[in-house]
C-alpha positions in Angstrom: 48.0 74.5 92.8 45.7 74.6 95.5 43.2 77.9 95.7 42.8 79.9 98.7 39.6 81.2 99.7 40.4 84.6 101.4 40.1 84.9 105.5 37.5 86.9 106.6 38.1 89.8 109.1 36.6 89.4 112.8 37.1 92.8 112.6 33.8 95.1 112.8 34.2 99.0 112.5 32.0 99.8 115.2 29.5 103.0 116.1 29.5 105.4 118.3 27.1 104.8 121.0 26.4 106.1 124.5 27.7 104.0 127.5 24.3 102.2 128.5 25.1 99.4 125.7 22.0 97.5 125.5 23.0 93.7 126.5 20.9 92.2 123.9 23.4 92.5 121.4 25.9 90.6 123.3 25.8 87.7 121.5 27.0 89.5 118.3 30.0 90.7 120.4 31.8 87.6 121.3 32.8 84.1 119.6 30.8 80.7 120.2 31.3 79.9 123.9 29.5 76.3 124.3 28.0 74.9 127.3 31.4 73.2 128.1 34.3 75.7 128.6 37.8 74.1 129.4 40.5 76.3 128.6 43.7 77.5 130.0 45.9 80.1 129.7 48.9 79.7 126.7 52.2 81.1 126.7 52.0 84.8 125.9 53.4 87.8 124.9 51.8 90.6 127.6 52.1 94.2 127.5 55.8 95.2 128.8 54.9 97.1 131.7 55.6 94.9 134.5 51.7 95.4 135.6 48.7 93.2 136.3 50.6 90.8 137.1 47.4 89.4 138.9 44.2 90.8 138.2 43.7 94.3 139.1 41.4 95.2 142.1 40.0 98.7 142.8 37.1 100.7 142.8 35.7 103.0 139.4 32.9 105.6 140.2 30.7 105.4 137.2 28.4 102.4 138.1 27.3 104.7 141.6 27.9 107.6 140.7 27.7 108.6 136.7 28.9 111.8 135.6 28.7 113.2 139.5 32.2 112.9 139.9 34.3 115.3 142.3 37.9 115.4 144.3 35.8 115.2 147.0 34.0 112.5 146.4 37.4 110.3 145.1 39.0 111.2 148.5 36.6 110.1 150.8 36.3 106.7 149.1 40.3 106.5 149.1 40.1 107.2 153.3 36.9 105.2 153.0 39.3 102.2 151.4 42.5 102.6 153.6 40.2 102.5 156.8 37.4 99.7 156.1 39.7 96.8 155.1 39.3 97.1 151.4 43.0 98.2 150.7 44.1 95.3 153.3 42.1 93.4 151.1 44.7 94.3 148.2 42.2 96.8 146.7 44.9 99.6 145.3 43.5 101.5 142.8 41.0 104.4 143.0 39.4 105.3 139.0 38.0 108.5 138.2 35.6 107.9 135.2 33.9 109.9 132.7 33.4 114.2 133.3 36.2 115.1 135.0 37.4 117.9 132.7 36.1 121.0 131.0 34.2 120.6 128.0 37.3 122.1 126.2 41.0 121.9 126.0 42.8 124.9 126.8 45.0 127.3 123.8 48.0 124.9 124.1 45.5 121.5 123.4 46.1 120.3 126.8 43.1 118.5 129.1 41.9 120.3 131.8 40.5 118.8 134.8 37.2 120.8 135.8 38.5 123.0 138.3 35.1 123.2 139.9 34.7 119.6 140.3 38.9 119.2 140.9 39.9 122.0 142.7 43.1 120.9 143.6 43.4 119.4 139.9 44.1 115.5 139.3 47.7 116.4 140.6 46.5 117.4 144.0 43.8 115.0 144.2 46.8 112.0 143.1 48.8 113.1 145.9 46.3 112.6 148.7 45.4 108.6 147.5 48.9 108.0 147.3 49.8 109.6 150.5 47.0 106.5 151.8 49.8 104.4 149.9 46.7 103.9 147.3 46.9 104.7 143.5 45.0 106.9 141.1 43.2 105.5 138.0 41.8 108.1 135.0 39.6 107.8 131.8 39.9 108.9 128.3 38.4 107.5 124.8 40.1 106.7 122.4 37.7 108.3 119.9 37.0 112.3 119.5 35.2 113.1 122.5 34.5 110.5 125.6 30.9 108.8 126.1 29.6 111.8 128.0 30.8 114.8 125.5 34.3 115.5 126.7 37.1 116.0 124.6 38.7 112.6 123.6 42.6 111.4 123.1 42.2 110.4 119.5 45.3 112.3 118.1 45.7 113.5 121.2 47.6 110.5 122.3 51.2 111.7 123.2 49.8 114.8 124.9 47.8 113.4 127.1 49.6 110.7 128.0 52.2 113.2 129.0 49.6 114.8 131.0 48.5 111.6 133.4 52.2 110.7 134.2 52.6 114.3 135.1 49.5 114.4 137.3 50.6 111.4 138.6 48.3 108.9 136.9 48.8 105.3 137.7 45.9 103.6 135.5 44.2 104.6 132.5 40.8 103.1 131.6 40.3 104.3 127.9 37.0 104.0 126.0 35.7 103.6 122.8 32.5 106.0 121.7 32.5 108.5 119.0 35.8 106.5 117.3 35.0 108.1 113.9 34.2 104.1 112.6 38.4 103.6 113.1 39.7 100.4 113.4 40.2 99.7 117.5 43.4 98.6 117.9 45.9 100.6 116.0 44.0 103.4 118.1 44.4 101.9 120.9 47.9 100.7 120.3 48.8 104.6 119.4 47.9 105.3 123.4 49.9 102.0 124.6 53.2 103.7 122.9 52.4 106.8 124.2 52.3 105.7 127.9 55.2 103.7 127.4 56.8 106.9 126.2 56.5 108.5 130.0 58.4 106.7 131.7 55.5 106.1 134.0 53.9 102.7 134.6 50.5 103.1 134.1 48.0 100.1 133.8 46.3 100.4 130.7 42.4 98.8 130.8 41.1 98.6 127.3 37.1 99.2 127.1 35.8 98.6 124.1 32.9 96.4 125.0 34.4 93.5 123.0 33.9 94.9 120.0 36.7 93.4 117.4 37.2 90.5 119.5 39.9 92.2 121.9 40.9 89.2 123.3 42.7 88.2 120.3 45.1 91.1 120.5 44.9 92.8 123.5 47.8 90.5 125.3 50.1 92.9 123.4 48.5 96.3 123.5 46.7 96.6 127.3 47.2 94.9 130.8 43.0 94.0 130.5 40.3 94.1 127.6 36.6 94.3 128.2 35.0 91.5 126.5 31.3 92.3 126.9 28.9 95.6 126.7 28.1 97.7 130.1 26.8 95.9 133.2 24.2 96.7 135.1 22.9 96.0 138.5 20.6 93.1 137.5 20.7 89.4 137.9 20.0 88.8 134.1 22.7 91.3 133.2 25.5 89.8 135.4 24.4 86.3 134.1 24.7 87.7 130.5 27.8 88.9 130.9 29.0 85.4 132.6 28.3 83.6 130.1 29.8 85.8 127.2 32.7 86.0 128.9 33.2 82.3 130.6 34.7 80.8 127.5 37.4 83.3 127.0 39.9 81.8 128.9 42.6 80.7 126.6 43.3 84.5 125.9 44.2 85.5 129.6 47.3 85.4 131.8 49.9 87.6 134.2 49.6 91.2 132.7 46.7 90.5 130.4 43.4 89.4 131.4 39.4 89.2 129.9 37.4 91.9 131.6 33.5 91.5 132.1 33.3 95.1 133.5 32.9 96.6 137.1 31.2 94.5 139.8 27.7 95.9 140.8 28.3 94.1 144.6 26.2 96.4 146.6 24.0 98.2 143.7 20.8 96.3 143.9 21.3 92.3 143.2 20.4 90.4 146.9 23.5 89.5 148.9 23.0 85.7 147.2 23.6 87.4 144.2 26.1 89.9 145.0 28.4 87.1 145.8 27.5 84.9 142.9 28.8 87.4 140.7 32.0 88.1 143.2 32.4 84.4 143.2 32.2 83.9 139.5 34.5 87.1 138.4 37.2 85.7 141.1 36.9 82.1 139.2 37.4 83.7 135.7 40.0 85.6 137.1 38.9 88.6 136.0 39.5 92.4 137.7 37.5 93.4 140.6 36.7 97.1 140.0 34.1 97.7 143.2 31.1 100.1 141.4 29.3 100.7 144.6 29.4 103.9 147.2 32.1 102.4 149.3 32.0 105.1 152.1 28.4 104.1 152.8 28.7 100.3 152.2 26.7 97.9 154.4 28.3 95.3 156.4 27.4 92.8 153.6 28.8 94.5 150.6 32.2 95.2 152.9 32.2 91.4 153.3 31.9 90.3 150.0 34.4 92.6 148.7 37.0 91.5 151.1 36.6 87.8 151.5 40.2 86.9 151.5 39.7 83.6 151.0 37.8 84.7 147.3 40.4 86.9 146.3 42.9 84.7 147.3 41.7 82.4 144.0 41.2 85.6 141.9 45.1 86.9 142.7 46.4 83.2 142.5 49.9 84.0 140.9 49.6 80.8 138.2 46.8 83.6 135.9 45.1 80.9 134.9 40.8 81.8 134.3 38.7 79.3 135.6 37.0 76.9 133.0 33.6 75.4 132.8 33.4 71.5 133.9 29.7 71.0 133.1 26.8 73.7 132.7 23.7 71.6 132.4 19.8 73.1 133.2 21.8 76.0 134.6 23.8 74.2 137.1 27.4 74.9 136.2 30.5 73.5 137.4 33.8 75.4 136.8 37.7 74.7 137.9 40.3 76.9 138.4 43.8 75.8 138.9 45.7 77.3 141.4 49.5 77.6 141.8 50.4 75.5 144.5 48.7 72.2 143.4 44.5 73.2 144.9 41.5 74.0 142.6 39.4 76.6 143.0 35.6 75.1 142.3 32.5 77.0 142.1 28.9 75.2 141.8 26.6 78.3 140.7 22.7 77.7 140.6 21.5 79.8 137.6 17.8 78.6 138.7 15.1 80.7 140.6 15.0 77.2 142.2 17.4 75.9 145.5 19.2 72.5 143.3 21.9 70.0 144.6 25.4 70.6 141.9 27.6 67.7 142.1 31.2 67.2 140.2 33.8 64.9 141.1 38.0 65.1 141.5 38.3 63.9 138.5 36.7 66.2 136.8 38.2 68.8 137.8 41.2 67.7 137.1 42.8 66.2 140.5 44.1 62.5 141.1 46.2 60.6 143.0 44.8 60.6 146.5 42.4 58.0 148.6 41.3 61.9 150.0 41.2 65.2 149.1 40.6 68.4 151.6 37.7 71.2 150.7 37.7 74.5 152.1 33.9 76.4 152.0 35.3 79.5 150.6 32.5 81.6 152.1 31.6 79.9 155.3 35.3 78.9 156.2 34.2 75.7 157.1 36.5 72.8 156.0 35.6 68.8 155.4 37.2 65.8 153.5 35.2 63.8 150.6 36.6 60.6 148.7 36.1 62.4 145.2 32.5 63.5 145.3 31.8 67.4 145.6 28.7 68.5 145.9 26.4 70.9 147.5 22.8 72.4 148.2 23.2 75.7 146.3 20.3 78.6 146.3 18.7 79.9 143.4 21.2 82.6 142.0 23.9 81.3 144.3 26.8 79.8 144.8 29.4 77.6 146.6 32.9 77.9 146.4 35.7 75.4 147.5 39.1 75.1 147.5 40.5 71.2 146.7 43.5 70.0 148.2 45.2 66.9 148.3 46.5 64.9 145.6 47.4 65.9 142.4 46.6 69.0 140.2 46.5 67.7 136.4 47.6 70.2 133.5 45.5 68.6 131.6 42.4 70.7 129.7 40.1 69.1 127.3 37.0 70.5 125.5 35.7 71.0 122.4 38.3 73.2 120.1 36.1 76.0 117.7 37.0 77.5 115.0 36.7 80.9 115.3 35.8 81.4 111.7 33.0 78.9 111.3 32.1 78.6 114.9 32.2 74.5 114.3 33.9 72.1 116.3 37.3 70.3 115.2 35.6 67.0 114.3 36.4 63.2 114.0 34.5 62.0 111.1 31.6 59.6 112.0 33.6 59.0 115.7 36.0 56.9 114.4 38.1 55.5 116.2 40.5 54.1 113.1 43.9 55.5 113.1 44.4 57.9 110.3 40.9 59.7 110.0 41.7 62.9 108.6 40.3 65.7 111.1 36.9 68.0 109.9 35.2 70.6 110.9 31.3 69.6 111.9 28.5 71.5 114.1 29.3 71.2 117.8 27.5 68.8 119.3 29.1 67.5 122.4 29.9 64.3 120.8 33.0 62.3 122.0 34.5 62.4 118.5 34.4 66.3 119.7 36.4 66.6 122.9 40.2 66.9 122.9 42.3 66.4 125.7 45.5 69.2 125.5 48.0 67.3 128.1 51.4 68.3 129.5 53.4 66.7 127.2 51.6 69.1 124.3 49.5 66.2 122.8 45.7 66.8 122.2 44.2 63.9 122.3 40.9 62.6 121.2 38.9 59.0 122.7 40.2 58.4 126.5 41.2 55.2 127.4 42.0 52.0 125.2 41.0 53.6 121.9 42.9 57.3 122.7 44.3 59.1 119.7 46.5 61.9 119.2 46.1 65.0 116.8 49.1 64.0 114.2 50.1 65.6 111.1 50.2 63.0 108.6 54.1 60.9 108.5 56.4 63.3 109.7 55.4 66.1 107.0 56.3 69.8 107.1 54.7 70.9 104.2 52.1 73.3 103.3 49.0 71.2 102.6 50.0 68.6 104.9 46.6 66.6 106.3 46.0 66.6 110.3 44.6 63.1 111.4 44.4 60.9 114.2 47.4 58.5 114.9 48.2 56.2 118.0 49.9 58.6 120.7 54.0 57.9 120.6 55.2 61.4 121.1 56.6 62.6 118.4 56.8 66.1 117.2 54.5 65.8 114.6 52.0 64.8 117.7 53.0 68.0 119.5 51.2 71.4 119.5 51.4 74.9 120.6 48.3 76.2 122.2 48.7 80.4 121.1 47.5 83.5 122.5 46.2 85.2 119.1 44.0 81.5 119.2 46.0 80.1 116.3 47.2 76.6 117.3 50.7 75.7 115.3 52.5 72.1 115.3 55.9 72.6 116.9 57.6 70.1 114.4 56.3 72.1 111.3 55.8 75.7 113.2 52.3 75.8 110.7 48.9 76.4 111.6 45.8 73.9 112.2 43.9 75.4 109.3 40.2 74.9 107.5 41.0 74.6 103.9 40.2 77.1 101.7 38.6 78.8 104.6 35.8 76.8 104.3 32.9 77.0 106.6 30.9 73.9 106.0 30.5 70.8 107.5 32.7 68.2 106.6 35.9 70.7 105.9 39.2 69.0 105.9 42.0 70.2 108.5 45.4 70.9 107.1 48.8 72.4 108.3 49.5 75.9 106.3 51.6 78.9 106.9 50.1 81.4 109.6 48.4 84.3 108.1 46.1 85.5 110.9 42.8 84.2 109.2 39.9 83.4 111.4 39.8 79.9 109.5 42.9 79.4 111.6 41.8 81.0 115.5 40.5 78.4 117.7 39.1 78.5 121.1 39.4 75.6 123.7 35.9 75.7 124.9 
């Protein structure tokens, strides 16, 4: 009988620690996330609240503002919003953060909103956004006290919940300092039941900086998950947080999405910069929470924030996160598919230097047509190419188009990780001889590396004459069975279900692409064997 190694948690019992995270660690935060990132969003089970059905768009006051938080200072961005085109924009929501309550509950164990700062409580402070037709966002923790000293929810859950419905809370952002080294998500899933229990529908934005890999169950517990540690308004800490979160796309869709925190548009980045970032969280689908004083915004900040033609791509109703085509020397490439047939495409300089990106149609995943439209999402201007797109793009910049014309391809391919080993699913040697049993090997680019997931839920491996498809070995069902590489003739046993918890399970079998033994060395064998949550069986599609 075969001996299995035991899976090794991703989970990581993390510290307390004050908001300003320090980005260097972000690297230990987040899975391997290669140069090339093509990825889409699976089928998935999302939170059952009916919200975020597109990526959330608001404002939060923290990233302006810090603990100097006040009714009057929410209201006056809420008129501020409703009059300057933001909420035309679709901007709804309006977040208090951190300090908005007294340092101590009150004899019954309640929260109490400081009735210096709030004088009109949350209650009266609710009813005035909503009267703009605008909606009220709070924060808790999910650990003893919040990240500034306040009391937190942790066993407090059902209370407090009770207490935002009541106020007329429609969004909860809920942290993650002084969590007493608990394990995140049964803490956070304790406040997910305890909203449900309201009645009310009330977003729920996980933010625990990515620790314990949220992505991998958030779908089920919150509406969003932060993936990263805090921004801040820097060029090197937007970049950072790009590329940590860029390769996370698999684990988003409608009602559940990646979150790389609150845009710093306006803070202190150049205008060139301020849109690179708006640009690039629209592509990756991701919220955009405005951190900036909105009442005193300049005429460039209000523009970013409100290109329609931006959000458009970031709201697109299909959910899926944009995926990196080609990111080499800093010049990345990245497609998003939109639902009614365009791609979204976004050449981003990460150079101090101007540089020419160029991609192609076909690489982005559209065929079929002698001509396809593009639409400068920033400039407005629109032109016609044969299949090249390319442009002059400033250091720190970007250019965004929208593709038309011919046809959108569901087809994704990339390099498939292991979550556990961080090695790529491997062909041995590049062969290209039907029946080489699958490995695991150091990513390396290598054709014998990239898998092609098409509609017909085939990953393939080798386009062209010598294409082969991911098979599990004639027709078996059984524990132990070996995954090779077989001539494509669509069968089940060629057929694969791409999941949201990163497991990837053959629909003939219903059993997981697995490592054996758990093994992390190069030259592993892949195997089908029952799911049982191991990191040995999470991949990403990167």
């Amino acid at each position: 009988m075969q001996v299995r190694q035991a899976t090794r948690s991703l989970l990581r019992r993390p510290l307390g620690r004050r908001r300003a995270a320090a980005l260097t660690v972000l690297a230990l935060l987040v899975p391997i996330a290669p140069a090339v990132a093509l990825a889409t969003a699976p089928a998935a089970v999302a939170l059952d609240n009916s919200l975020a059905t597109t990526p959330q768009l608001g404002f939060n006051d923290w990233n302006a503002y810090g603990c100097d938080v006040s009714e009057a200072l929410i209201k006056s961005t809420a008129q501020a919003m409703h009059t300057n085109g933001m909420q035309a924009a679709g901007y709804s929501y309006v977040n208090i953060d951190d300090c908005w309550m007294t340092k101590t509950r009150d004899a019954s164990g309640a929260l109490v909103p400081d009735p210096v700062k709030f004088p009109d409580g949350i209650t009266g402070t609710a009813a005035y956004v909503h009267s703009l037709g605008l909606k009220l966002g709070i924060y808790e923790d999910a650990g003893s006290a919040t990240c500034a000293g306040y009391p937190g929810s942790l066993g407090h859950e059902t209370q407090d919940a009770n207490s935002f419905a009541a106020w007329g809370v429609d969004y909860l952002k809920y942290d993650n300092c002084n969590n007493q080294g608990l394990p995140a998500q049964p803490r956070y899933t304790a406040m997910r039941d305890a909203l449900k229990a309201t009645g009310r529908p009330i977003l729920y934005s996980l933010c625990n900086w990515g620790d314990e890999s949220p992505w991998l169950w958030g779908s089920g517990v919150g509406n969003s998950w932060r993936t990263t540690g805090d921004i801040n308004a820097s060029y090197n800490s937007m970049l950072s947080i790009f590329h940590a979160n860029v390769g996370l796309g698999t684990y988003a869709g409608p009602g559940h999405w990646n979150d790389p925190d609150m845009l710093e548009v306006g803070n202190g980045m150049s205008a060139t910069e301020d849109r690179s970032e708006f640009s690039l969280w629209a592509e990756m689908a991701a919220p955009l929470i405005s951190g900036t004083n909105i009442a005193a915004a300049s005429a460039d900040t209000l523009a970013t924030l409100t290109n329609s033609r931006v959000i458009a791509v970031d709201q697109d109703s299909l959910g899926q996160q944009g995926h990196l085509v080609s990111s080499t020397g800093g010049l990345d490439v990245l497609a998003k598919p939109l639902a009614n047939g365009d791609v979204a495409v976004t050449l981003f300089n990460e150079n101090n230097s101007p540089a020419t990106i160029s991609t192609s149609a076909a690489a982005i995943g559209k065929t079929g047509a002698a001509g396809y439209g593009l639409l400068d999402l920033w400039s407005g201007a629109g032109s016609s190419t044969t299949g090249a797109i390319s442009a002059s793009v400033p250091a720190h910049g970007t250019v965004m188009y929208r593709v038309s014309g011919g046809n959108a391809g569901t087809v994704n391919a990339g390099s498939l990780a292991a979550l556990g080993s961080g090695k790529c699913l491997d062909v041995p040697r590049g062969s290209t001889t039907r029946g080489a049993q699958l490995e695991i090997w150091t990513c390396n680019g290598g054709t014998g590396q990239v898998f092609t997931r098409t509609a017909a839920n085939q990953a393939t491996v080798y386009d062209g004459s010598s294409t082969l498809c991911l098979d599990a070995y004639n027709n078996q069902t059984t524990a132990g069975t070996k995954v090779e590489t077989w001539s494509c003739n669509g069968q089940t046993n060629q057929q694969w279900q791409f999941n949201a918890n990163g497991t990837i399970t053959g629909v003939q079998s219903g059993l997981c692409l697995d490592v054996t033994g758990g093994s992390v060395a190069n030259g592993a064998l892949l195997e089908l064997w029952p799911c049982n949550g191991g990191s040995n069986q999470q991949w990403a599609l990167s």
